[in-house]
C-alpha positions as CSV (number, residue, x, y, z in Angstrom):
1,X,0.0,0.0,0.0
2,X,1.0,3.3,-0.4
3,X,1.8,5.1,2.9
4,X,3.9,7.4,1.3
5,X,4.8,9.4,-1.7
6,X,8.0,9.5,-2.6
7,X,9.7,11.5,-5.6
8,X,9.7,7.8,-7.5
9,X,5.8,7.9,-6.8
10,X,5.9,10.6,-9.0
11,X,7.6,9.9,-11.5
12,X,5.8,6.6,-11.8
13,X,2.5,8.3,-11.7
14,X,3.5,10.8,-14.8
15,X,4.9,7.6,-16.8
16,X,0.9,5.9,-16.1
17,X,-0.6,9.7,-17.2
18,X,1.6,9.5,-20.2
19,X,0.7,5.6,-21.2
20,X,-2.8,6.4,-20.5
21,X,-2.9,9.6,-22.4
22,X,-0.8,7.6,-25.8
23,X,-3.1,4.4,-25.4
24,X,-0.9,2.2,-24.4
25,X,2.6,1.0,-23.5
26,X,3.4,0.4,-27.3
27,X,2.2,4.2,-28.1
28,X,4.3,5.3,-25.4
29,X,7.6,4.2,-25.9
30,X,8.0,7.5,-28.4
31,X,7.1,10.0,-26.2
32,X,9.1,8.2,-22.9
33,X,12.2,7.3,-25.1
34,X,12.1,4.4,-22.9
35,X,11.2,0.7,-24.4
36,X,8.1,-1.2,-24.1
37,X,9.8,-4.0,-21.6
38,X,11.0,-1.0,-19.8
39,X,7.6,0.8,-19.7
40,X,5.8,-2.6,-18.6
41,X,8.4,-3.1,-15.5
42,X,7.6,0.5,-13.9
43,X,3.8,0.0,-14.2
44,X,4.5,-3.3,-12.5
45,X,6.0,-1.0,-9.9
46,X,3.7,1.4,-9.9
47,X,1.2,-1.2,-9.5
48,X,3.0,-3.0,-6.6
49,X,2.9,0.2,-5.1
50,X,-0.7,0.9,-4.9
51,X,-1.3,-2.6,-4.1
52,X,-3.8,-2.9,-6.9
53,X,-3.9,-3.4,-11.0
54,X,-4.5,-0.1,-12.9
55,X,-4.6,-1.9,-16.3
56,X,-5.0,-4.6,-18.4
57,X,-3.0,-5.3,-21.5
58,X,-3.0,-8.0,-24.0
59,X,-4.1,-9.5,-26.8
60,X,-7.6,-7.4,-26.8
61,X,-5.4,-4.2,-25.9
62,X,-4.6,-1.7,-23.6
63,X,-7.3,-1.0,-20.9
64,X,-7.7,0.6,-17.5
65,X,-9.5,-0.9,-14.2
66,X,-12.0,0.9,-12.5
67,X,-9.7,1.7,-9.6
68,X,-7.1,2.6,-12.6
69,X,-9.8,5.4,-14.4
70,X,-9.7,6.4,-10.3
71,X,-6.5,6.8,-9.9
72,X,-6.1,8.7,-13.2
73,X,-8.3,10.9,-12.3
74,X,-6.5,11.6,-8.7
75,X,-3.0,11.8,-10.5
76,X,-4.4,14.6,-12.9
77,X,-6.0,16.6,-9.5
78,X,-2.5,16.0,-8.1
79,X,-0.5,17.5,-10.9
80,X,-2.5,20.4,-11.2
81,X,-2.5,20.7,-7.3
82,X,1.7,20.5,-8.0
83,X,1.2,23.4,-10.5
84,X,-0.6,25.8,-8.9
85,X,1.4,25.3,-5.9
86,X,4.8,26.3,-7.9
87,X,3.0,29.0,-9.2
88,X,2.4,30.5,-5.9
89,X,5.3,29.7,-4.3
90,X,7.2,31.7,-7.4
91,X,5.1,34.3,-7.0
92,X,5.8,34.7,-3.3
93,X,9.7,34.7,-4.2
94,X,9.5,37.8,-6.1
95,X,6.5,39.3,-3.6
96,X,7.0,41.1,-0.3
97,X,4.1,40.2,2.3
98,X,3.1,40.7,6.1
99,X,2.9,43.8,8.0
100,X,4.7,47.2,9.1
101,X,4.0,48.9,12.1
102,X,6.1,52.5,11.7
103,X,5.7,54.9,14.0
104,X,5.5,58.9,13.8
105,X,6.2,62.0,15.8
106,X,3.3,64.4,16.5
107,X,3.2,67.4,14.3
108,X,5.2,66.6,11.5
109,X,5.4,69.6,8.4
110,X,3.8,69.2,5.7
111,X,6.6,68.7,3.2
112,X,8.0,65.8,5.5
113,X,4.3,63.9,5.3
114,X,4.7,65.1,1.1
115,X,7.8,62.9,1.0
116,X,6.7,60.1,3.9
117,X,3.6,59.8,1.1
118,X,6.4,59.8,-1.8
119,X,8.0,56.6,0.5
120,X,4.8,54.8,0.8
121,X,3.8,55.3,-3.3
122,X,7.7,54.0,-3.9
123,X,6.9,50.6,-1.8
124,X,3.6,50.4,-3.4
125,X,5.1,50.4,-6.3
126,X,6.7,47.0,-5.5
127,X,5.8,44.0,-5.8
128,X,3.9,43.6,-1.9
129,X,1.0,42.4,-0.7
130,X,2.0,44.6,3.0
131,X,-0.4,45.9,5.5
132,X,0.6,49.2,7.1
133,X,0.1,50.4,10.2
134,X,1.2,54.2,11.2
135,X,0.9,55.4,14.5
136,X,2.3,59.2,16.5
137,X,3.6,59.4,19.5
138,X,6.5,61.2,21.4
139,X,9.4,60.4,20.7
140,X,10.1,58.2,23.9
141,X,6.8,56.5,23.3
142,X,8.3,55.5,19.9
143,X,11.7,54.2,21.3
144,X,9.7,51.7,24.0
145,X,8.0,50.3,21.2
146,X,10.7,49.6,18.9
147,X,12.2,47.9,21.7
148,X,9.2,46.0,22.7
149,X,9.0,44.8,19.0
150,X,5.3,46.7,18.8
151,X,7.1,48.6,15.9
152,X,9.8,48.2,13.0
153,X,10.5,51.7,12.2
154,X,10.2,54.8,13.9
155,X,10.8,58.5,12.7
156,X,11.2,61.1,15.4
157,X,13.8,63.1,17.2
158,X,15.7,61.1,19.2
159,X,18.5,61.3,21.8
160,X,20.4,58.4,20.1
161,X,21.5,57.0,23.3
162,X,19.4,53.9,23.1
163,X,22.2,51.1,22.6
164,X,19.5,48.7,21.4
165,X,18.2,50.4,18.5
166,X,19.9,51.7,15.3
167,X,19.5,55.6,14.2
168,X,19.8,56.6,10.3
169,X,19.9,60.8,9.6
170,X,16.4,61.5,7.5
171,X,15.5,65.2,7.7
172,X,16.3,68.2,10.1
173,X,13.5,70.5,12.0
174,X,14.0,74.3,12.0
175,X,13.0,75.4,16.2
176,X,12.8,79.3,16.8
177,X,12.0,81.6,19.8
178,X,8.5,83.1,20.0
179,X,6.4,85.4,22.0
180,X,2.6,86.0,22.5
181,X,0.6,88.9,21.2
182,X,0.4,89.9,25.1
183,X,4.2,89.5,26.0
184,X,6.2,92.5,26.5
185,X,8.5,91.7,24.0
186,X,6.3,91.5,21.1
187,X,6.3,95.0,20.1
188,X,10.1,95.7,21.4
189,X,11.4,97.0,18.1
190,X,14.8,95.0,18.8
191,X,15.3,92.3,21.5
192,X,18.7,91.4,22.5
193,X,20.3,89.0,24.5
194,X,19.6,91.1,28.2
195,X,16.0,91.1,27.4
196,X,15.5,87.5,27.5
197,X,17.2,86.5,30.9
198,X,14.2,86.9,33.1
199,X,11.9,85.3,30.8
200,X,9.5,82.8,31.8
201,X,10.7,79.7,29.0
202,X,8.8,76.8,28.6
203,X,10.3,73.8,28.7
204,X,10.7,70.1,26.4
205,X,11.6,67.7,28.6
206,X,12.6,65.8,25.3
207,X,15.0,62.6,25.1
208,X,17.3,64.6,22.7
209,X,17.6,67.3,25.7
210,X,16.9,70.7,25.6
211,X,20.6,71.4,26.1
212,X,21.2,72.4,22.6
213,X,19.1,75.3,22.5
214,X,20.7,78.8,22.2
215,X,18.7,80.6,24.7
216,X,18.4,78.9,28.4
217,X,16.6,80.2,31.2
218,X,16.8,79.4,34.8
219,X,13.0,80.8,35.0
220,X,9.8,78.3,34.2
221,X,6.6,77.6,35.0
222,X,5.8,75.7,32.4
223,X,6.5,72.2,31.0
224,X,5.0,70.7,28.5
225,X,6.8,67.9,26.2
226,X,4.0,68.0,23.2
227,X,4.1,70.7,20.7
228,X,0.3,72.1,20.8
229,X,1.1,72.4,24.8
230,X,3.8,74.3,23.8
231,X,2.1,76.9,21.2
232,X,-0.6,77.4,24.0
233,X,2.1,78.7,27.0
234,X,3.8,80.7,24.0
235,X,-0.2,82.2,22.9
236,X,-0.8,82.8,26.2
237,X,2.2,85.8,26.3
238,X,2.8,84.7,29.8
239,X,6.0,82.9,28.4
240,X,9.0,82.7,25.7
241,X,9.1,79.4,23.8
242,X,11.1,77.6,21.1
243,X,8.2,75.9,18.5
244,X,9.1,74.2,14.8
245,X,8.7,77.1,12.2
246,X,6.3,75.1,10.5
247,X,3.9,75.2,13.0
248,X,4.3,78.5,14.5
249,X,3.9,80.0,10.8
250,X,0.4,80.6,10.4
251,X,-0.1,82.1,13.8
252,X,2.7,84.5,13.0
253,X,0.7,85.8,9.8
254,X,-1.9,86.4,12.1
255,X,-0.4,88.5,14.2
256,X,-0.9,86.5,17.3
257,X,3.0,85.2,17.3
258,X,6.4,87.1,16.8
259,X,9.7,85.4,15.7
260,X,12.3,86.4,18.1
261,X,16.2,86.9,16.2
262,X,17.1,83.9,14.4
263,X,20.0,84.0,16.4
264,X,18.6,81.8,18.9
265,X,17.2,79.5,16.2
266,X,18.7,76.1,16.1
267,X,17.9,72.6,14.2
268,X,16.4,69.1,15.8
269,X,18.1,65.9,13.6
270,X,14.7,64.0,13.1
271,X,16.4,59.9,12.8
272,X,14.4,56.6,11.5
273,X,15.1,54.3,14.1
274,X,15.1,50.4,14.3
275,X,15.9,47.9,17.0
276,X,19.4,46.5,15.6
277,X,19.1,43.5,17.8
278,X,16.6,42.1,15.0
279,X,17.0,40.7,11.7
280,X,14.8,43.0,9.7
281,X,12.6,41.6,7.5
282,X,12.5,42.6,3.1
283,X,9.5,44.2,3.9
284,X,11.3,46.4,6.2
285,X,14.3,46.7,4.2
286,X,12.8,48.0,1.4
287,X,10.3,50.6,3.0
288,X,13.5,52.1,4.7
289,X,15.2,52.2,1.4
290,X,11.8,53.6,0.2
291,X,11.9,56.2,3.0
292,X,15.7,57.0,2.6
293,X,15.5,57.6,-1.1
294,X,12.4,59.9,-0.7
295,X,14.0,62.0,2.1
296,X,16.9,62.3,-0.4
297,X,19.0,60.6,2.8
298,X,22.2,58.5,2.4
């Protein structure tokens, strides 16, 4: 009986297809290039196999059993099965598949979600079959989940210090000083340097630190990490602040925030992080080469 099938099942199995389909082991031998003794002995086989005749041959010609026209028709289902198994399993070669969680800081510009859209038509482009996921969150939000594996990528502005995860340069963020409308300063025809040292600042307690900015302040009362927090101390007049240009723009057209000297200005390095620890998948490596080449990033 057969228990098992082996690669010689197979081949067995396509020399009965091809008997049956030439009418017999005489008709055969052409298309085989094997002889008709030869033909006979791997039926016999093939027979022994199964435990069971598939045909008769003689004198009154070449004819299949009942369990034979049976197991023709199993051997053809089996083929095709074989076929469209190869077929899918070239196709998912060449294919990317599974899923991408990437996460996001809050209150990106609009010309970095431009290009993160560029990214994403680049890997749809590609031959995938990929469900993504984006999610925002601050940036130390981001790094806890890269490290608990809840995300593959991350873009934010990190401190870099994490010794488990893996930082690539994308894009930098222009951060300048503002006042409210109601701040003394905001209709100071100059401000210098004097003028700012009793100034109420608000302050980022951000991973990268706020040690880098130009103006520091031993004076605060306020502490927010997120950026809208941040525009409302600033709105309220009651403080100085540093906000990303992009974002304090449009209240600056509308009068209601003033742009301190650009010498205080300075620049956040936004990364895309991984966790290094992990093998990434293709998926992941070629949204990150997506994501590179669209920031115009090495």
């Amino acid at each position: 009986m057969l228990s098992q099938l082996r690669d010689l099942d197979l081949q067995l199995l396509r020399l009965f297809v091809t008997v049956v389909e030439s009418g017999g082991f005489s008709a055969a031998q052409g298309e085989l290039g094997i002889g008709q003794s030869t033909i006979s002995t791997q039926m016999a086989k093939l027979e022994t196999r199964l435990g069971f005749r598939l045909c008769e041959r003689g004198k009154a010609g070449f004819r299949l059993t009942a369990k034979g026209e049976q197991v023709l028709a199993a051997t053809r289902k089996l083929f095709g099965a074989i076929e469209t198994f190869k077929g899918e399993a070239q196709g998912m070669a060449d294919k990317l598949l599974g899923e991408l969680r990437i996460g996001l800081s809050e209150a990106l510009s609009d010309q970095v979600l431009e290009r993160l859209g560029e990214a994403v038509g680049r890997f749809r482009r590609r031959n995938q079959a990929v469900q993504i996921e984006l999610l925002s969150a601050m940036p130390a939000e981001l790094e806890r989940r890269l490290l608990q594996d809840q995300l593959q990528l991350a873009i934010g502005y990190f401190s870099g210090s994490q010794t488990a995860l893996d930082y690539r340069p994308l894009f930098a963020e222009r951060q300048r000083l503002y006042c409210g409308r109601q701040h003394p300063l905001f209709g100071r025809e100059t401000v210098a340097a004097s003028d700012l040292e009793d100034g109420d600042r608000v302050l980022h307690p951000y991973r990268f630190g706020a040690a880098g900015e130009p103006w520091q302040s031993s004076a605060s009362s306020a502490r927010c990490e997120q950026v809208e927090g941040s525009l409302a101390f600033v709105l309220s007049g009651a403080h100085l602040g540093y906000l990303p240009e992009h974002i304090a723009a449009p209240w600056v057209a509308r009068g209601k925030l003033r742009c301190l000297p650009d010498s205080w200005d300075f620049t956040v390095q936004f990364r895309l992080a991984s966790h290094r620890g992990h093998s990434p998948g293709e998926a992941q490596l070629a949204f990150a080469e997506d994501l590179l080449a669209a920031f115009g990033a090495d």
